[in-house]
C-alpha positions as CSV (number, residue, x, y, z in Angstrom):
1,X,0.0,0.0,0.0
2,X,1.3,3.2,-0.7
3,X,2.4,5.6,2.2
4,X,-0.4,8.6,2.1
5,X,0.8,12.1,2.8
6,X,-0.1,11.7,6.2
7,X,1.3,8.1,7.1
8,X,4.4,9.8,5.4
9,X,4.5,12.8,7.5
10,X,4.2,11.2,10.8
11,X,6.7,9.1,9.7
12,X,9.4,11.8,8.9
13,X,8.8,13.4,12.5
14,X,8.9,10.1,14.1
15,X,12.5,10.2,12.6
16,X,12.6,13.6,13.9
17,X,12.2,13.0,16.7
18,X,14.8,9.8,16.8
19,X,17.6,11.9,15.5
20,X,16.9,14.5,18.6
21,X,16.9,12.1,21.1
22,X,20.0,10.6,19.8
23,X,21.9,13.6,19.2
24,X,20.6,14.4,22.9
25,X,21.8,11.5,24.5
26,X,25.2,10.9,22.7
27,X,27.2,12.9,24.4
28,X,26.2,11.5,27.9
29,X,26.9,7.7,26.3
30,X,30.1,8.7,25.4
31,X,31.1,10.3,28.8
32,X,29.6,6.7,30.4
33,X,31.6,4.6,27.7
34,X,34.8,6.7,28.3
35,X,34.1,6.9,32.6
36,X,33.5,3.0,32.1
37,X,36.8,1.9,30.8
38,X,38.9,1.0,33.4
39,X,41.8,3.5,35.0
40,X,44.6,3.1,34.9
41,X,44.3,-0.5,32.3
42,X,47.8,0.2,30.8
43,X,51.2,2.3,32.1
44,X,50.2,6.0,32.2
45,X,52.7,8.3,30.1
46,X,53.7,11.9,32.1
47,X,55.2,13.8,29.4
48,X,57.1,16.4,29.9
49,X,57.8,19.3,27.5
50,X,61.0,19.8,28.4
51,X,64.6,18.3,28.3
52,X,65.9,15.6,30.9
53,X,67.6,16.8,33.7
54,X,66.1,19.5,34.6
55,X,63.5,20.4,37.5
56,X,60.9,20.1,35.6
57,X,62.3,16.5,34.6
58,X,63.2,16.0,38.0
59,X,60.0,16.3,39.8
60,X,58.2,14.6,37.5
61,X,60.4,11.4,38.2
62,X,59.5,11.8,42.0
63,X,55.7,12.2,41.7
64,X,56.2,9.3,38.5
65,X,57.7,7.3,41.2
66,X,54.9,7.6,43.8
67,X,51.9,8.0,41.5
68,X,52.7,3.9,40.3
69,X,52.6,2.2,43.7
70,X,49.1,4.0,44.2
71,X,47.6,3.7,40.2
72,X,49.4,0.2,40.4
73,X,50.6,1.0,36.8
74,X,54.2,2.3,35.6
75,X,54.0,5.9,35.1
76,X,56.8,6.6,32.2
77,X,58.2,9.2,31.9
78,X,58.6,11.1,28.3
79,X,60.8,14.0,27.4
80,X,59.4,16.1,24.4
81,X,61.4,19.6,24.6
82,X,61.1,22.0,22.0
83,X,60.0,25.4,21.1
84,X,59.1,26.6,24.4
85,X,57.2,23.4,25.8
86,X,54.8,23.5,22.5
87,X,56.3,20.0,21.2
88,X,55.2,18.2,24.3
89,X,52.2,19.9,24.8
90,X,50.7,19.7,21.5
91,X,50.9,15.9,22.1
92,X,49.2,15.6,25.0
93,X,46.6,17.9,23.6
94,X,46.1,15.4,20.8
95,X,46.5,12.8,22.8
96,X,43.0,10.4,23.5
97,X,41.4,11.8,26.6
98,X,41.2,8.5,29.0
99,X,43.9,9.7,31.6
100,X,46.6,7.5,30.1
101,X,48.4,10.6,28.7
102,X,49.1,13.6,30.8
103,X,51.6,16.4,31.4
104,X,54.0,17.8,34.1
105,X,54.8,21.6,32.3
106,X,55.2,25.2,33.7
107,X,53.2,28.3,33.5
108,X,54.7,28.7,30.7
109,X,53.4,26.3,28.5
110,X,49.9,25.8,30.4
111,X,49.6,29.9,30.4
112,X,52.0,32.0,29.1
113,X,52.4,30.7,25.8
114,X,49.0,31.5,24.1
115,X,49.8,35.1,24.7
116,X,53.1,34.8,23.5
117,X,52.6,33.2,20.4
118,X,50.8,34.6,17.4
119,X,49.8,30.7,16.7
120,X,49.5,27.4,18.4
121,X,48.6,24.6,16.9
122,X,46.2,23.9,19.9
123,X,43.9,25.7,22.1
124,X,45.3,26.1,25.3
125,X,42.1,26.1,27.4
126,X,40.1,23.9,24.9
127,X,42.7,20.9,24.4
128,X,43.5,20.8,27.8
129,X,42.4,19.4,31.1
130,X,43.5,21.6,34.2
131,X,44.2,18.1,37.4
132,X,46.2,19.4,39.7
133,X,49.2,22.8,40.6
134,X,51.7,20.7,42.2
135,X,54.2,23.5,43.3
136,X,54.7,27.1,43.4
137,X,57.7,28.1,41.6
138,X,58.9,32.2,43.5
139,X,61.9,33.8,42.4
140,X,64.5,35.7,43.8
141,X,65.3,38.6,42.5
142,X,69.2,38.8,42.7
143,X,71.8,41.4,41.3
144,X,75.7,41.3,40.9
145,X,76.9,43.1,44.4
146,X,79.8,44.7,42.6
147,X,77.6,46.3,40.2
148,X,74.8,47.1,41.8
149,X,75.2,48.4,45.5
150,X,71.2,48.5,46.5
151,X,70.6,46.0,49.0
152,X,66.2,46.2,49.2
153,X,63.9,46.6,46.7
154,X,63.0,50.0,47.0
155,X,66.8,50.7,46.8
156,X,67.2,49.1,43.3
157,X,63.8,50.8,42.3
158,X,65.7,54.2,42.9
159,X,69.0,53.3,41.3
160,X,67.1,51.6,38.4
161,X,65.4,54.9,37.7
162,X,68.6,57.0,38.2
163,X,70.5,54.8,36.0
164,X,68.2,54.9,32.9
165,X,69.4,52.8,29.8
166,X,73.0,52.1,31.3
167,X,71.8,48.4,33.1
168,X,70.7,45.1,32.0
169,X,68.5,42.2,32.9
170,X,68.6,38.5,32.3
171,X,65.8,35.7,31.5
172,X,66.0,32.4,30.5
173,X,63.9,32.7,27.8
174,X,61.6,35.7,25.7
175,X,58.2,35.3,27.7
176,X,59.7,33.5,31.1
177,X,59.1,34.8,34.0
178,X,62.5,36.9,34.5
179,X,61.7,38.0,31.5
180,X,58.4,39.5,32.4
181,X,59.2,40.2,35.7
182,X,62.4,42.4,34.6
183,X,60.7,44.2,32.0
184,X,57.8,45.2,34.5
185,X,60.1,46.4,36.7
186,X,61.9,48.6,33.7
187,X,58.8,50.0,32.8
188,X,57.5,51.2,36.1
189,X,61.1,52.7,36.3
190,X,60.7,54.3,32.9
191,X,65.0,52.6,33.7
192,X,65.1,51.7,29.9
193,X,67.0,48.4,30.6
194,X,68.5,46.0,28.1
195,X,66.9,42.6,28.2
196,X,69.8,40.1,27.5
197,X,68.1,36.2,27.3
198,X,69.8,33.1,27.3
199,X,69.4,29.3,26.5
200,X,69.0,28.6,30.0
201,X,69.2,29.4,33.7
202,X,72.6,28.5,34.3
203,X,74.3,30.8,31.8
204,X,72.0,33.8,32.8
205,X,73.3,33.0,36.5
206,X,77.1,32.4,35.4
207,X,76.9,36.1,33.3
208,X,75.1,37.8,36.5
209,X,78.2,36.7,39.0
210,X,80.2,37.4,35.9
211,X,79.1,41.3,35.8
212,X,77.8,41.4,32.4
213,X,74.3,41.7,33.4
214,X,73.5,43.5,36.7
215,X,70.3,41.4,38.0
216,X,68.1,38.9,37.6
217,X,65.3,36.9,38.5
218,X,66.5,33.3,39.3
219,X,65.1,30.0,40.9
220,X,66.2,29.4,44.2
221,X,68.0,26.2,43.0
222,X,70.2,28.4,40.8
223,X,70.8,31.1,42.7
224,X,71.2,30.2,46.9
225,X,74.6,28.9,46.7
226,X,76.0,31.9,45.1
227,X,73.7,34.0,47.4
228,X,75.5,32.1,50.5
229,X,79.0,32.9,48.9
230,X,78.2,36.7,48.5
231,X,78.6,36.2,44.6
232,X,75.2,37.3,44.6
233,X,73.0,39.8,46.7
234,X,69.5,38.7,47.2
235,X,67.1,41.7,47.2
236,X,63.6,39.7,47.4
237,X,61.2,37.2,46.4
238,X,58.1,36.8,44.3
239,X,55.0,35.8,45.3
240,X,53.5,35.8,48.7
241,X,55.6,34.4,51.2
242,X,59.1,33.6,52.0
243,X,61.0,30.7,50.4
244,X,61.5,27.9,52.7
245,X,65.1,27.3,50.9
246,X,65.5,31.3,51.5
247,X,63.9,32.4,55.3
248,X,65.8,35.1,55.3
249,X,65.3,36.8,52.2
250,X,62.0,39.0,52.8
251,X,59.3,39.3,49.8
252,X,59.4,42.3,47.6
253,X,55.6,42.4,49.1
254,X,57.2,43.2,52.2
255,X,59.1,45.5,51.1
256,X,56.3,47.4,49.3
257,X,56.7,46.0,46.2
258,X,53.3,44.9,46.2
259,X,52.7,44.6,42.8
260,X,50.3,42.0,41.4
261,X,53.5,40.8,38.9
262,X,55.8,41.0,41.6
263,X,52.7,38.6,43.8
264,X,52.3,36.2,41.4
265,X,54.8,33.1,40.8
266,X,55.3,30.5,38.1
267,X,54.0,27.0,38.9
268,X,54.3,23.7,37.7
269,X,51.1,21.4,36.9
270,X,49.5,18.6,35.7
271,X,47.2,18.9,33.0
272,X,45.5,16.0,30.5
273,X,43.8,16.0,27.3
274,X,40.7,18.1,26.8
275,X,37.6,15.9,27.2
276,X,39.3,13.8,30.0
277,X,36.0,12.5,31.9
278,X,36.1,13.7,35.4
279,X,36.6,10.6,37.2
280,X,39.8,9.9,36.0
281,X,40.6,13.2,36.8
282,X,39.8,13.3,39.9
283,X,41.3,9.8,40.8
284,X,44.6,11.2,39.2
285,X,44.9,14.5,41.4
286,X,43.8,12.0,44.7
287,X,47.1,10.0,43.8
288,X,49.2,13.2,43.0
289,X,47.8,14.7,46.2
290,X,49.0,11.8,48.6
291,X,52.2,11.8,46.5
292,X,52.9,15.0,47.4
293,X,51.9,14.1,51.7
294,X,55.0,11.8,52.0
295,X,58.0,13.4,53.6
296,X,60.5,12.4,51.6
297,X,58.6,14.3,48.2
298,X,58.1,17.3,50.1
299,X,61.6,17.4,51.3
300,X,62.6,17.4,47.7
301,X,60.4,19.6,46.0
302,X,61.3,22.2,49.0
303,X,64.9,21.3,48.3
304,X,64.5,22.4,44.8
305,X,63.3,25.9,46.0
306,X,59.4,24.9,45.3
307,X,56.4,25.4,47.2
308,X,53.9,22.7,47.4
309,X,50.5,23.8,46.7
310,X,47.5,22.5,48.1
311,X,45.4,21.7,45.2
312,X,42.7,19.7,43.3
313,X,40.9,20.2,39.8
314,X,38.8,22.8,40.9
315,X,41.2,25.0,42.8
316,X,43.8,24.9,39.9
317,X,41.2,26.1,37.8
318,X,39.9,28.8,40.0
319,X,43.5,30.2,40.5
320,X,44.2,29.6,36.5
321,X,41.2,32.2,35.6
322,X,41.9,34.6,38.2
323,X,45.6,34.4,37.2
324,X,45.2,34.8,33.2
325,X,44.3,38.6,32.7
326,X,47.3,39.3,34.8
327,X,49.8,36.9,32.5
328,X,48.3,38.2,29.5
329,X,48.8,41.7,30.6
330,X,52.2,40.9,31.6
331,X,52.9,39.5,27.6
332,X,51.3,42.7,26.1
333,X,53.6,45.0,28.1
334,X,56.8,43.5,27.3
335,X,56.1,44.0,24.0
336,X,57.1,40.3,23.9
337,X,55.7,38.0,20.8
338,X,56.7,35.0,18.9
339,X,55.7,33.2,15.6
């Protein structure tokens, strides 16, 4: 028999009405397929964007170490370096979202970077999964004691601005933090400092006892043995409290410098694919939280001149949106940007 208009038409939005439900429901199946598969079911792969042997490196090989006994999986640990931290986190952000790939990076490839650089070939706050700040990373702002002979910050403010274009700064990299930090400080100064940037920390340090820059914002790691010798001065710290590897060494808060930029601190985090269903996520920043409660991790990440944060999904994200508008501001001002 052949269908009538009307037979045909309820047919059509009987369809309709198929394809709705379906395109209603999808998205939940998917989350329950995803949520159902077991994690961990294979070794978990922490990459890190960044070469062995440094912190970074390092501290991912501690919480690595930990994070198995508890998953009951081997978390392996894979070096991707490469322009600025974008090699290893453009895999993770490709990376299939079911907690079996994730990241140990900076600030500066969770944050900075999509402010820095006219084009990523991800989207930072789409492709990604915010799990967990492991660490605060301050800085000590250090100058060469020969050079410069302020000894607080609102004495290098004043000699800054009295010496205008005859000084320079040092970062470890266009868009780090002593970067940022340095050129802030210039600007405010109207000081008209030259920005000098190296392949690395330990040559910025190595010129600054060296004379040929006259300050610097360092890691504590880098820069408190040289500090102790008096081959470095130590005018203050970033962020909001004093380091435990430096007690000594008041904030630049404290000393007025009260400056969001001069508040605010690098940090190092974990982060997974965007899409990662929320139970794994949670379950993986419950084990990197009790990894970071044992004595002997916290004794090493406070070694290192970190400060551990106390931290879960939501709090990271929380303290990732307030923090943004200040990074990017920071980015505009230097004038900094890469292709």
């Amino acid at each position: 028999m052949p269908i009538t208009f009307q037979t045909g038409r309820r047919a059509a939005l009987a369809c309709g009405a198929v394809v709705a439900l379906l395109c209603a429901v999808a998205p939940a199946l998917a989350q329950t397929a995803a949520t159902s598969t077991p994690f961990p079911s294979k070794p978990v792969r922490m990459v890190v964007p960044f070469a062995a042997g440094g912190g970074t490196d390092t501290l991912a090989r501690v919480l690595g170490e930990k994070m198995a006994t508890s998953l009951g999986q081997p978390v392996i640990i894979d070096n991707k370096p490469g322009a600025g931290g974008i090699i290893g986190t453009d895999a993770v952000a490709k990376a299939p979202p079911d907690g079996h790939t994730m990241m140990l990076g900076l600030s500066t490839s969770l944050m900075i970077n999509q402010f820095l650089y006219s084009k990523l070939p991800y989207d930072t706050q789409r492709d990604l999964t915010l799990v967990y700040r492991i660490a605060m990373g301050p800085m000590v702002l250090a100058v060469n004691p020969t050079g410069i002979p302020a000894k607080t910050g609102p004495e290098l403010l004043k000699y800054v601005s009295a010496n205008k274009a005859k000084l320079a700064y040092g970062s470890y990299g266009i868009g780090s933090y002593p970067h940022l930090g340095g050129a802030y400080l210039s600007e405010t100064q109207q000081a008209q400092m030259n920005h000098i940037a190296y392949k690395g920390e330990a040559p910025m340090v190595q010129d600054l006892i060296g004379g040929q820059i006259h300050m610097a914002f360092a890691s504590a790691l880098a820069a408190k043995g040289h500090i102790e010798s008096g081959k470095l001065r130590a005018i203050g710290v970033t962020g909001d409290r004093r380091m435990a590897a430096l007690p000594n060494v008041p904030t630049l808060a404290e000393q007025g410098l009260d400056d969001e930029t001069y508040r605010i601190t690098g940090w190092l985090a974990v982060a997974a694919p965007g899409g990662t269903p929320k139970p794994v996520v949670d379950r993986a920043a419950k084990d990197i939280h009790a990894a970071l409660q044992l004595p002997e991790v916290r004794e090493r990440v406070a070694a290192m001149g970190f400060e551990i944060e106390d931290s879960s999904p939501e709090r990271f994200l929380a303290a990732y949106r307030k923090e943004l508008p200040v990074w990017e501001r920071l980015v505009k001002q230097s004038g900094a940007r890469l292709e």
